[in-house]
N, C-alpha and C positions, 0 to 999 in steps of 0.2 A: 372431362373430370366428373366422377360420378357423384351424387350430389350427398355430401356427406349427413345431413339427417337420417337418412338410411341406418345408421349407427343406432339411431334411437327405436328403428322399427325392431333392427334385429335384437336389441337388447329386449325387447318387449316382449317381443315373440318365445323367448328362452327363460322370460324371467317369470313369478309366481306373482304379478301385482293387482292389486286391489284397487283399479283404476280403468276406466275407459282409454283408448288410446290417444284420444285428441287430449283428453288430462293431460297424460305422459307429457305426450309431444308440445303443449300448452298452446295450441291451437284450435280454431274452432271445428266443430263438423263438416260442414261447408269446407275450410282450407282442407279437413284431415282427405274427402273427397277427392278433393280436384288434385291434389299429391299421389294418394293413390292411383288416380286413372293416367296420369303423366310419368309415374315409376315404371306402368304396367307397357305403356306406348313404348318407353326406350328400352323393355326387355330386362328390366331388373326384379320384377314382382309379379305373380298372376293372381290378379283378384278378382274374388264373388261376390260383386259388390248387394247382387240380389239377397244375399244371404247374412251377410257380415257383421254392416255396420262395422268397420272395423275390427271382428274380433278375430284370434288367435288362427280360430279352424278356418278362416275364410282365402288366409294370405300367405301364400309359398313365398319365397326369398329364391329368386333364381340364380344369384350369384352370391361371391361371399364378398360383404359387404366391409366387413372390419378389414380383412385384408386389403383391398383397394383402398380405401381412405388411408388404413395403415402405408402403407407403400408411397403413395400423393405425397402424405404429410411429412414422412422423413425424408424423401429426394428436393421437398419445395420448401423446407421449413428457413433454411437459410435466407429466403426473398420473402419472407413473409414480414407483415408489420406486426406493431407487436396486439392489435386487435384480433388478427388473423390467427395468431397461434393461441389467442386466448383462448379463442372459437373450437378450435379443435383438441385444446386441453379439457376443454369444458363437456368433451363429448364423454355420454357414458361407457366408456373400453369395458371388456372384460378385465379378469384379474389378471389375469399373464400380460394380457396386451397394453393394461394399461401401467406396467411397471415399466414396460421399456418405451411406451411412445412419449410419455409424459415425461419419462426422464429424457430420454431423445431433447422432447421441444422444449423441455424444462432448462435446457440449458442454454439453448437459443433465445429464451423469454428472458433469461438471467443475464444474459451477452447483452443484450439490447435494453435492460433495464440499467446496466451500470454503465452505460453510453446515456441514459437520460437525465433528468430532471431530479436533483436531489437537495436534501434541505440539511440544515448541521443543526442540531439543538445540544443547551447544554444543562446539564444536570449537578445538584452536589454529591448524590454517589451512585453508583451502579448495584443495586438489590442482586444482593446473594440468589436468593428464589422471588422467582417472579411465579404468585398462583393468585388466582382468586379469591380461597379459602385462608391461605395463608399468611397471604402479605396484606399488608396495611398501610406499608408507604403510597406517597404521593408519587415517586416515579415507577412503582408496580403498574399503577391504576393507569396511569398515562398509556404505560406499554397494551398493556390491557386492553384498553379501550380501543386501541388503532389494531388488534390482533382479534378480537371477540366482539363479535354481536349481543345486542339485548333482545328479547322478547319484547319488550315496551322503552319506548324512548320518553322522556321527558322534554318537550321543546315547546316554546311560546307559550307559556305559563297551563300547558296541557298535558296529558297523557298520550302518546300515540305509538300505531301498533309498528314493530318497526319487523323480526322473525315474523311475527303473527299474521297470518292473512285474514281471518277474523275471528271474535270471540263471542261466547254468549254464557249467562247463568243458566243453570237448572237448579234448580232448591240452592243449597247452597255450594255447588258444584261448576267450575272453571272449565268453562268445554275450551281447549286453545288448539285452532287449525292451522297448521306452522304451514308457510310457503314450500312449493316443493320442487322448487328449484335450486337451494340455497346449498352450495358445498362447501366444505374445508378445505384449508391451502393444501392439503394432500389430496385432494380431488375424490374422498368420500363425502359419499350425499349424505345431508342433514336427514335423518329424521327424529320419529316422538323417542326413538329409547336413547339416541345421546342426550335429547333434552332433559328427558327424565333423568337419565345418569349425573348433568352436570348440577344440574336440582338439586338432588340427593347429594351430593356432596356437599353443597353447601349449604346444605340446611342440617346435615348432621354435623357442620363444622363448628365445635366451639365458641369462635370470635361470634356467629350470626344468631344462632339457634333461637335463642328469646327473642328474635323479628319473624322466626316464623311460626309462633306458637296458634297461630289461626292455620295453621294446614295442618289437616291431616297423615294426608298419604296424594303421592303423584303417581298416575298410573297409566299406564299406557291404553289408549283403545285401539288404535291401527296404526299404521306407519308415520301418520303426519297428523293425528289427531293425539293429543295428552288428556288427562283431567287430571285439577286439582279441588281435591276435596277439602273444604274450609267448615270451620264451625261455623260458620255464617255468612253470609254476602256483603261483600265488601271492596273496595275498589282501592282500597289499600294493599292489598296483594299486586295490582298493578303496577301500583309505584314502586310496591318493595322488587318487583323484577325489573324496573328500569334504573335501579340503583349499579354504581360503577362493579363490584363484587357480586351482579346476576349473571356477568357474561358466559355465553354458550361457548365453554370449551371441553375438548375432546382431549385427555389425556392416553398416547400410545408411545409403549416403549421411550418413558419419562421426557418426552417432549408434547409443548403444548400445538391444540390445533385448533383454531379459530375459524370462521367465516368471515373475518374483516377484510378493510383493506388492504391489509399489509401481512407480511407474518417475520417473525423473528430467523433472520438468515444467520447472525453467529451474535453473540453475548461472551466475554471478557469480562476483567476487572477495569477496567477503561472504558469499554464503549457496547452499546448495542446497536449494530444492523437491523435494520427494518427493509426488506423489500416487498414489491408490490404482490399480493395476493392475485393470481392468475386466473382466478374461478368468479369472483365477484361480476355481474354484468357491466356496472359502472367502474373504470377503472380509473383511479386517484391517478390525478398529471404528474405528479410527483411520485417518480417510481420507486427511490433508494433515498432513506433516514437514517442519519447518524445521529445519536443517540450518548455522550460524551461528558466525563467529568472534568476533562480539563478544559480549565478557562479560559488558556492560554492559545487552547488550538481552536477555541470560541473566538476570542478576541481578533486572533489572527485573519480570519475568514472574514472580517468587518473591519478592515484596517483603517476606512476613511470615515469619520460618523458623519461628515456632509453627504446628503445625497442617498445611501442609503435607508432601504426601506426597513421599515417597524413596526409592530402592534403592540400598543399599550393595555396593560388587561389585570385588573385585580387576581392573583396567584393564593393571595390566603387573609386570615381575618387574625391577628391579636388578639385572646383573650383570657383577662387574668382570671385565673378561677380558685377561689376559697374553697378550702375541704368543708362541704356542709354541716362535718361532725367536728370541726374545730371550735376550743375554747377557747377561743377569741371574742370580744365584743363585738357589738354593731361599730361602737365609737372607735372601737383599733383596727379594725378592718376599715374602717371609712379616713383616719390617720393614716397608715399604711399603704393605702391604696393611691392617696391622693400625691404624698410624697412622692412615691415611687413614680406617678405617672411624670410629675414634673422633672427628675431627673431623666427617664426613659427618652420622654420627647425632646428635651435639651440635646440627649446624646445623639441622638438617631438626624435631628439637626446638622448636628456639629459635622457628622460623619456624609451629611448630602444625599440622604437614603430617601429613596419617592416613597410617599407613605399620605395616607389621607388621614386625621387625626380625627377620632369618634365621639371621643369621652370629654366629659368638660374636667380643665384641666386648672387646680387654684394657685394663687400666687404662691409663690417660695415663703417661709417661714424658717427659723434656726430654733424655734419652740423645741425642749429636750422634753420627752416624756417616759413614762413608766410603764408599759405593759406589764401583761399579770403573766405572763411568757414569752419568752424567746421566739422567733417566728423561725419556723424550718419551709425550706423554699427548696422544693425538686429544679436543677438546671440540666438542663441539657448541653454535652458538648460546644455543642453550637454558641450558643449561650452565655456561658459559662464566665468569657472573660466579661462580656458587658454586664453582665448581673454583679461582678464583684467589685466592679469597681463602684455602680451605682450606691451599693450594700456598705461599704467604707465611706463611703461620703454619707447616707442614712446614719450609720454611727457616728462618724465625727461630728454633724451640727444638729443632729435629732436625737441624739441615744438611744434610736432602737439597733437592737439585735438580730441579725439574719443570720444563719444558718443556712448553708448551701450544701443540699442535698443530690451531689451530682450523679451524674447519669449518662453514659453510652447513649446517642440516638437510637442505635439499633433495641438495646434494650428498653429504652423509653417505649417505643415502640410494641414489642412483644410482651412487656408485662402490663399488669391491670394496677393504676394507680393507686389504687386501696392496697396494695399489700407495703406499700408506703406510708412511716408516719409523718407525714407531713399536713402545711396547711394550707399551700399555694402551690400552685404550677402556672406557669406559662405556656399556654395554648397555641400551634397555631393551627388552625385548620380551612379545608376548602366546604363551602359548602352553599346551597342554593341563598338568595338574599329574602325572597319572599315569603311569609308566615301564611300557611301553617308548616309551609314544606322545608325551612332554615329549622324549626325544633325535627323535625323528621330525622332530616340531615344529621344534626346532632346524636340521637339518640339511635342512626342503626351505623355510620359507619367514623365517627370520630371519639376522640376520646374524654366526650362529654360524657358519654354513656355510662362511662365507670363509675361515674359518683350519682348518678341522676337513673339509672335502668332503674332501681328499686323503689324510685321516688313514686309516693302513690298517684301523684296528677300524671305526670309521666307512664307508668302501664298502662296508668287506663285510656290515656292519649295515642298510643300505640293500638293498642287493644280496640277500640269503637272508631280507630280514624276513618272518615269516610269522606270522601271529594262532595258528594251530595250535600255535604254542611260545611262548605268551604267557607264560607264568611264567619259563621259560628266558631268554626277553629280558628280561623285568624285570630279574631278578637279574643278568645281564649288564651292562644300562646302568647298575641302579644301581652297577653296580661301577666302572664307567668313569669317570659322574661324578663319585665320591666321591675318584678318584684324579685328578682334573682339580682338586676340588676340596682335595686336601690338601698336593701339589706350588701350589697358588695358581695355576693356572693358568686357571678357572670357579669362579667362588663365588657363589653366589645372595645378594644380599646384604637386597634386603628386598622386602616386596609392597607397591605404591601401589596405595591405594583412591581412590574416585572416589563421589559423590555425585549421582547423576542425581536431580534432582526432575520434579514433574510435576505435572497436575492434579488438583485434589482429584476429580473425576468420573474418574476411571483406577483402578478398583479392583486393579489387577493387572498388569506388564508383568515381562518376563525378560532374560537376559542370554543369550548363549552363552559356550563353552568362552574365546573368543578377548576377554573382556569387552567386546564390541562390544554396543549396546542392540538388543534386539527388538523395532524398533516396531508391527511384524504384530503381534505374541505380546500386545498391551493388550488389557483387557478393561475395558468402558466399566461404568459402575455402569448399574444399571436405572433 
């Protein structure tokens, strides 16, 4: 069998790249040697090693290389495992060749994927569009995150490079050297102009644009080098691309293309397919995600709750939020706030819902009082019925007035709460716990932002954030929100937990920061 790297010399040979060839190949000098003088013995290459160094003019190709590997891989693909065919998806083809060998082994990786290792999750609905720009649910971002890579990962209360092979400042300019190994589930190679492209997109996108008013312009320097030009240096550009809506995707002929571990195989009104991304080096043990809004065919798949396996993991935060600009008191917001909470937690009791409670909560009172207006309350579908019932019993032994200002999820969602007149909403949102990176959270991708972007402590906390005064910003935000939170204006009111099960052969799966599941992150039993 002729040794299929070979594939990477001849592409090299033919191709215009701005790299040495042991780059290419990501081997040393030394290995790129002793390969060439071993190709040259079995009669496949003549090399001038005198002369070369590897380069272009030194090295004939004495046979044709792609077609032999080509030929190999579609007579053996059927006995291959499924690392084996990874291996040879993952080689650089040309264009012709790699339309049919990829689809060839493309279906033998997909045979042998729905013969493995797969997981059922369940969701409350299935997103119309699934983008990064676009969408703003909580099951977009899930999708998301298992189909697209970051530039920068947020883990163990750190920054770290995750695309990025490494970075450095010039004045106040972002040199970022992308790895250059990293493909799309259609087996195009990453480089700097999709990065820049996916950038650009979402930095002219609406929902983000005021998170990235520190950049400039992103520009390309070579294939696998970008720069981002900032009004200043800053290390909050970092974080702002390790956020769940930085992901590196490749939009062709309106389907999305990721470098995760997964990629989207079909999406319904019912369910989404996730199978395993073939290109990745590290391949997630769990090959095939089902992705599903009924409960039913959730439940079913866990019919015994003895014995099966579970992760318990905070999913989102409660929090009631007063319109800033509302004419309400301190003393009716802090009346209002306090009632409500006591019927909420009684309810959420009654009903046996896992919940951690946050807020201090006072005894029950039938005290009737007067406000100087009617309270209007945006609800969400979802919502809806427990707010009104809570809101009739406020009226019966308290005499205040609710007003319920309902509301579609979907359009909760895509409109901006200010064009609402209201003075409450109910929040729920994902977002990190630790300050100063929970206001972050807040202010680029939940929908605290709407009433708080123009807040002046807020720009300018956005604007000067810097990791180098980590502690300074702590003590800052937690100061801000403790005073949001004592005027009743932000009150975190409880944590909802969530119960993912799963197979008893899963020894092991994780969460992230955003309680979104990691379905890469399984570890199958032996």
């Amino acid at each position: 069998m002729i040794d299929k790297r070979l594939v990477y010399l001849q592409n090299y040979l033919s191709e215009s790249l701005h790299m040495e060839l042991h780059e290419y190949m990501n081997i040393s000098n030394r290995q790129l040697s002793r390969l060439l003088n071993q190709w040259q013995d079995e009669g496949h290459i003549q090399f001038n090693a005198g002369l070369g160094r590897g380069h272009k003019a030194d090295i004939t190709l004495l046979v044709d290389v792609v077609k032999e590997v080509f030929s190999y891989a579609i007579e053996h693909a059927h006995q291959m495992t499924l690392e084996e065919l990874q291996s040879y998806i993952n080689l650089p083809w040309n264009t012709e060749t790699n339309a049919i060998i990829v689809t060839s082994i493309m279906e033998e990786f997909d045979s042998k994927v729905q013969k493995g290792n797969a997981l059922l999750d369940y969701v409350y609905t299935i997103p119309e569009v699934i983008s990064p720009c676009a969408s703003i649910d909580a099951v977009s971002f899930q999708v998301i995150g298992q189909i697209g890579d970051y530039l920068y990962q947020y883990r163990n209360h750190s920054i770290e490079r995750k695309l990025v092979k490494y970075d450095e400042w010039n004045d106040s300019t972002l040199h970022i050297y992308l790895h250059k190994d990293i493909y799309f589930d259609d087996g195009v190679l990453m480089t700097a102009e999709h990065v820049k492209a996916s950038l650009d997109n979402i930095i002219s996108c609406g929902n983000f644009e005021n998170h990235f008013e520190s950049i400039e312009q992103v520009e390309v320097a070579n294939a696998f080098e970008i720069m981002i030009h900032c009004k200043q240096t800053t290390d909050h550009i970092k974080l702002l691309l390790a956020e769940p809506f930085t992901a590196i995707i490749r939009l062709e002929d309106g389907h999305m293309r990721g470098t995760g571990k997964y990629y989207i195989h079909s999406k319904d009104n019912n369910q989404i397919i996730l199978r395993a991304n073939p290109y990745p080096k590290r391949q997630p043990q769990v090959k095939q995600v089902y992705i599903v809004k009924s409960k039913t065919r959730y439940d079913k798949a866990f019919p015994s709750i003895e014995g099966r396996r579970y992760k318990k993991f905070c999913v989102s935060n409660a929090l009631l939020m007063c319109n800033p600009e509302t004419e309400l008191t301190l003393e009716e917001r802090s009346i209002f706030s306090n009632i409500l909470f006591y019927h909420f937690k009684q309810l959420m009791e009654e009903e046996k819902q896992d919940f951690k409670w946050l807020t201090h909560t006072s005894a029950f009172n039938n005290t009737t009082y007067e406000f100087t207006k009617p309270i209007k309350f945006l609800v969400d579908e979802y919502n809806h019925h427990a707010f009104e019932k809570i809101f009739i019993k406020m009226k019966a032994q308290n005499n205040i007035d609710v007003t319920i200002v309902p509301i579609k999820h979907i359009d909760y969602l895509n409109n901006n709460i200010n064009q609402f007149d209201i003075d409450y909403v109910w929040m729920m949102e994902a977002y990190k716990e630790e300050q100063p990176y929970q206001l972050y959270d807040l202010l680029t991708h939940c929908k605290f932002k709407e009433w708080y972007e123009k807040n002046i402590y807020c720009k300018n906390f956005l604007k000067t954030f810097d990791l180098n005064n980590k502690n300074t910003l702590k003590n800052s935000t937690n100061s801000f929100m403790q005073e949001l939170d004592k005027n009743y204006y932000c009150i975190n009111v409880y944590k909802k937990y969530k119960y993912y099960f799963y197979p008893s052969y899963i020894e092991y799966i994780d969460v992230d920061d955003y309680g979104y599941i990691d379905y890469g992150s399984a570890v199958v039993k032996e």
